[in-house]
Steps between C-alpha positions, in 0.01 A plus 500: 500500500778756590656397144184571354435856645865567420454466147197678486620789684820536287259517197280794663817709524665383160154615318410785705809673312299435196165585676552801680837622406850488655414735730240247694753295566619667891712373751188335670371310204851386365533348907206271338756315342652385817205435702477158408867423646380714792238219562722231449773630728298617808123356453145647449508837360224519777720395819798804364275774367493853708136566326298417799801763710368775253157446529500496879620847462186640401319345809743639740445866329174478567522386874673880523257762523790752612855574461581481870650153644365353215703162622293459862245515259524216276586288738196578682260450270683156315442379867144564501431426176644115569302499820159584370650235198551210786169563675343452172662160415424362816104601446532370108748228486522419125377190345754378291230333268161578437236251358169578344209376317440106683350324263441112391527465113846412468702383283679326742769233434541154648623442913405900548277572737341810669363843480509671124546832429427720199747778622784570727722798559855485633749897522363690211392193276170343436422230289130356424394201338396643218633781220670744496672379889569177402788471322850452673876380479617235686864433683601308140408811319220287305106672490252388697100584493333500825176319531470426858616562862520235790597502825539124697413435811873578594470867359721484228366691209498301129443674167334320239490508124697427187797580329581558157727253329688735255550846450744714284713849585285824444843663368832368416709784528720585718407183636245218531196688636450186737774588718325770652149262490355685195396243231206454256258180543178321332223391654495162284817467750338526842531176631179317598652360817410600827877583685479621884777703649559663846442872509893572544578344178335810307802732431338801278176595441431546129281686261343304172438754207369409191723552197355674207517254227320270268558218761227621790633229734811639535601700845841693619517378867713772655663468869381748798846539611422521874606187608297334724622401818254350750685226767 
Protein backbone atom coordinates (compact mmCIF):
# COMPACT_ATOMS: atom_id res chain seq x y z
CA UNK A 1 0.00 0.00 0.00
CA UNK A 2 2.78 2.56 0.90
CA UNK A 3 4.34 1.53 -2.66
CA UNK A 4 1.18 2.24 -4.12
CA UNK A 5 0.53 5.80 -2.67
CA UNK A 6 4.18 6.47 -3.47
CA UNK A 7 3.72 6.13 -7.00
CA UNK A 8 0.69 7.91 -7.14
CA UNK A 9 1.89 10.80 -5.30
CA UNK A 10 5.09 11.16 -7.43
CA UNK A 11 2.68 11.33 -10.46
CA UNK A 12 0.48 14.27 -8.83
CA UNK A 13 3.65 16.36 -8.59
CA UNK A 14 5.30 15.19 -11.99
CA UNK A 15 1.84 16.34 -13.81
CA UNK A 16 0.94 19.19 -11.76
CA UNK A 17 4.03 20.92 -13.64
CA UNK A 18 2.02 20.27 -16.68
CA UNK A 19 -1.33 21.12 -14.92
CA UNK A 20 -0.81 24.13 -13.12
CA UNK A 21 2.56 25.35 -14.06
CA UNK A 22 6.06 25.23 -12.51
CA UNK A 23 5.20 27.58 -10.21
CA UNK A 24 2.60 25.05 -8.27
CA UNK A 25 5.13 23.00 -7.61
CA UNK A 26 6.32 24.67 -3.70
CA UNK A 27 8.44 23.40 -1.19
CA UNK A 28 5.32 21.75 0.51
CA UNK A 29 4.03 19.85 -2.45
CA UNK A 30 7.54 18.71 -3.80
CA UNK A 31 7.87 17.19 0.27
CA UNK A 32 4.93 14.90 -1.35
CA UNK A 33 7.49 13.05 -2.93
CA UNK A 34 9.01 11.90 0.24
CA UNK A 35 6.06 11.25 2.26
CA UNK A 36 5.83 7.83 1.34
CA UNK A 37 9.50 7.06 2.80
CA UNK A 38 8.30 9.20 5.72
CA UNK A 39 5.68 6.39 6.34
CA UNK A 40 7.90 3.70 5.83
CA UNK A 41 10.63 5.00 8.11
CA UNK A 42 8.61 6.17 11.19
CA UNK A 43 4.84 4.73 10.72
CA UNK A 44 1.29 6.20 10.21
CA UNK A 45 1.37 9.57 8.81
CA UNK A 46 -1.39 9.76 11.58
CA UNK A 47 0.81 8.71 14.77
CA UNK A 48 3.79 11.75 13.41
CA UNK A 49 1.54 14.49 12.08
CA UNK A 50 1.47 18.02 14.16
CA UNK A 51 -2.17 18.68 12.42
CA UNK A 52 -4.19 17.85 15.41
CA UNK A 53 -1.18 20.48 17.51
CA UNK A 54 -2.50 23.23 15.04
CA UNK A 55 -5.93 22.69 15.33
CA UNK A 56 -5.93 22.65 19.12
CA UNK A 57 -4.73 26.12 18.74
CA UNK A 58 -7.87 27.52 17.75
CA UNK A 59 -9.68 25.97 20.84
CA UNK A 60 -7.25 27.36 23.24
CA UNK A 61 -7.80 31.02 21.53
CA UNK A 62 -11.06 30.80 22.20
CA UNK A 63 -10.84 29.66 25.94
CA UNK A 64 -9.11 33.46 26.17
CA UNK A 65 -11.54 36.08 26.40
CA UNK A 66 -8.64 38.60 27.52
CA UNK A 67 -5.09 39.34 27.13
CA UNK A 68 -4.28 39.15 30.83
CA UNK A 69 -2.78 35.68 32.27
CA UNK A 70 -4.13 34.21 29.42
CA UNK A 71 -2.10 30.83 30.64
CA UNK A 72 -4.17 30.42 34.26
CA UNK A 73 -6.72 30.57 31.85
CA UNK A 74 -6.48 27.73 29.61
CA UNK A 75 -5.62 25.61 31.99
CA UNK A 76 -8.66 26.39 33.81
CA UNK A 77 -11.06 25.89 31.51
CA UNK A 78 -9.23 22.45 29.66
CA UNK A 79 -9.81 21.24 33.33
CA UNK A 80 -13.37 21.88 33.34
CA UNK A 81 -14.06 21.14 30.10
CA UNK A 82 -12.62 17.29 30.79
CA UNK A 83 -14.60 17.28 33.99
CA UNK A 84 -18.01 18.12 32.69
CA UNK A 85 -16.51 15.47 29.67
CA UNK A 86 -16.00 12.57 32.53
CA UNK A 87 -19.31 13.20 34.28
CA UNK A 88 -20.88 12.72 31.00
CA UNK A 89 -19.26 9.32 30.15
CA UNK A 90 -20.02 7.94 33.31
CA UNK A 91 -23.98 8.95 32.77
CA UNK A 92 -23.66 7.65 28.85
CA UNK A 93 -21.18 4.93 28.71
CA UNK A 94 -20.96 4.12 24.96
CA UNK A 95 -22.19 1.02 23.41
CA UNK A 96 -19.65 -0.20 21.32
CA UNK A 97 -22.35 -1.87 19.00
CA UNK A 98 -25.74 -1.09 18.37
CA UNK A 99 -28.38 -3.58 16.95
CA UNK A 100 -31.69 -2.80 15.39
CA UNK A 101 -34.60 -4.04 13.56
CA UNK A 102 -35.20 -7.98 15.39
CA UNK A 103 -36.70 -9.74 13.02
CA UNK A 104 -37.29 -13.62 11.93
CA UNK A 105 -37.02 -13.97 8.06
CA UNK A 106 -33.56 -14.85 7.74
CA UNK A 107 -31.54 -16.02 5.57
CA UNK A 108 -29.75 -17.76 7.99
CA UNK A 109 -27.06 -20.43 7.33
CA UNK A 110 -26.65 -23.89 8.81
CA UNK A 111 -25.42 -24.47 12.94
CA UNK A 112 -26.37 -20.47 13.42
CA UNK A 113 -28.60 -19.75 15.79
CA UNK A 114 -30.19 -16.65 17.48
CA UNK A 115 -31.56 -13.22 17.28
CA UNK A 116 -31.47 -11.51 13.52
CA UNK A 117 -31.01 -8.19 12.81
CA UNK A 118 -31.74 -5.99 9.80
CA UNK A 119 -29.27 -3.21 11.02
CA UNK A 120 -26.43 -2.51 13.29
CA UNK A 121 -24.21 0.47 13.88
CA UNK A 122 -20.66 0.32 15.21
CA UNK A 123 -18.17 4.29 15.43
CA UNK A 124 -19.54 6.19 12.54
CA UNK A 125 -20.62 3.12 10.30
CA UNK A 126 -23.92 1.55 9.66
CA UNK A 127 -24.70 -1.15 7.55
CA UNK A 128 -28.40 -2.59 6.79
CA UNK A 129 -29.46 -5.58 5.17
CA UNK A 130 -30.50 -4.15 2.35
CA UNK A 131 -29.17 -1.34 -0.45
CA UNK A 132 -27.47 1.10 -0.49
CA UNK A 133 -25.75 -0.11 3.40
CA UNK A 134 -25.06 -3.34 2.42
CA UNK A 135 -22.18 -3.63 0.64
CA UNK A 136 -18.68 -4.11 2.37
CA UNK A 137 -14.92 -5.31 2.16
CA UNK A 138 -13.75 -7.96 4.02
CA UNK A 139 -10.11 -8.63 5.85
CA UNK A 140 -9.10 -10.55 2.25
CA UNK A 141 -10.02 -7.44 0.44
CA UNK A 142 -12.82 -9.57 -1.51
CA UNK A 143 -16.76 -7.85 -1.61
CA UNK A 144 -19.24 -8.97 0.36
CA UNK A 145 -23.24 -8.13 0.29
CA UNK A 146 -24.91 -8.13 3.54
CA UNK A 147 -28.15 -9.94 3.85
CA UNK A 148 -28.45 -10.68 7.43
CA UNK A 149 -27.29 -10.06 11.05
CA UNK A 150 -27.09 -12.71 13.95
CA UNK A 151 -26.12 -12.69 17.20
CA UNK A 152 -25.73 -16.45 19.17
CA UNK A 153 -26.60 -17.10 22.28
CA UNK A 154 -22.87 -16.32 23.22
CA UNK A 155 -23.17 -12.65 21.81
CA UNK A 156 -20.96 -12.81 19.09
CA UNK A 157 -22.30 -10.90 16.18
CA UNK A 158 -22.32 -12.89 12.47
CA UNK A 159 -22.89 -11.15 9.14
CA UNK A 160 -24.55 -12.95 6.53
CA UNK A 161 -24.65 -12.87 2.77
CA UNK A 162 -22.68 -13.60 -0.36
CA UNK A 163 -19.71 -12.80 -2.07
CA UNK A 164 -18.90 -12.22 -5.50
CA UNK A 165 -16.63 -14.69 -7.21
CA UNK A 166 -14.75 -12.34 -9.66
CA UNK A 167 -14.25 -8.88 -10.16
CA UNK A 168 -11.81 -6.74 -12.32
CA UNK A 169 -9.68 -3.25 -11.47
CA UNK A 170 -11.83 -0.01 -12.03
CA UNK A 171 -8.40 1.62 -13.35
CA UNK A 172 -5.08 0.30 -14.19
CA UNK A 173 -2.99 3.14 -13.91
CA UNK A 174 -0.79 3.99 -11.73
CA UNK A 175 -1.72 0.82 -10.37
CA UNK A 176 -4.27 -2.00 -10.06
CA UNK A 177 -7.31 -0.12 -8.70
CA UNK A 178 -7.81 -3.26 -6.33
CA UNK A 179 -5.07 -2.38 -4.15
CA UNK A 180 -6.82 0.32 -2.63
CA UNK A 181 -10.33 -2.06 -2.73
CA UNK A 182 -11.78 -0.21 -5.78
CA UNK A 183 -12.82 -2.78 -8.47
CA UNK A 184 -15.76 -3.24 -10.91
CA UNK A 185 -18.18 -6.44 -10.48
CA UNK A 186 -21.40 -8.23 -12.16
CA UNK A 187 -24.17 -9.32 -10.62
CA UNK A 188 -24.22 -12.70 -12.78
CA UNK A 189 -21.05 -13.03 -10.28
CA UNK A 190 -22.67 -12.77 -6.86
CA UNK A 191 -22.36 -16.01 -5.55
CA UNK A 192 -25.57 -17.84 -4.57
CA UNK A 193 -24.05 -19.24 -1.40
CA UNK A 194 -24.95 -18.24 1.87
CA UNK A 195 -21.18 -17.41 3.72
CA UNK A 196 -21.39 -16.20 7.56
CA UNK A 197 -18.62 -14.17 9.05
CA UNK A 198 -18.03 -12.54 12.51
CA UNK A 199 -18.61 -8.82 12.60
CA UNK A 200 -14.68 -8.10 13.04
CA UNK A 201 -13.90 -9.66 9.82
CA UNK A 202 -15.55 -6.56 7.89
CA UNK A 203 -12.53 -4.24 7.20
CA UNK A 204 -14.15 -1.23 4.98
CA UNK A 205 -17.39 -0.28 4.39
CA UNK A 206 -18.08 0.18 0.68
CA UNK A 207 -20.27 2.04 -1.71
CA UNK A 208 -21.84 0.08 -4.99
CA UNK A 209 -22.46 2.62 -7.92
CA UNK A 210 -23.77 1.71 -11.01
CA UNK A 211 -21.54 2.23 -14.04
CA UNK A 212 -22.99 3.97 -16.97
CA UNK A 213 -22.82 1.51 -19.70
CA UNK A 214 -24.62 -0.79 -22.02
CA UNK A 215 -24.04 -3.61 -19.41
CA UNK A 216 -26.77 -2.40 -16.51
CA UNK A 217 -25.44 -5.11 -14.17
CA UNK A 218 -22.33 -3.72 -13.82
CA UNK A 219 -21.32 -1.72 -10.37
CA UNK A 220 -17.91 0.21 -9.18
CA UNK A 221 -17.74 -1.01 -5.51
CA UNK A 222 -15.61 1.71 -3.96
CA UNK A 223 -13.98 1.39 -0.27
CA UNK A 224 -15.17 3.87 2.71
CA UNK A 225 -11.71 4.26 3.82
CA UNK A 226 -12.49 4.47 7.56
CA UNK A 227 -11.43 1.34 8.64
CA UNK A 228 -13.46 -0.32 10.88
CA UNK A 229 -12.24 -1.31 14.06
CA UNK A 230 -14.70 -2.81 16.56
CA UNK A 231 -12.85 -5.55 19.23
Amino acid sequence: MISYADKILKLFVHQSKTLYGKKFVSFNVHCLTHLAQEATTYGSIDTITCYPFENFLQILKTLCKKSSKPLPTVVKRLSEIQTVKHREKKKNPEQTILLFGEHRKGPLVPALFGKQYRRVKFGYFTLRKKVPDNCVILNDMSVFIVKNFVQDRDGQIFVIGSKYSTYNDLFIYPAPSRIVGEVVVTENDLSTCLLAFPLSFIKFQAAKIPINSSDDDKFAVISIRNEVNMY
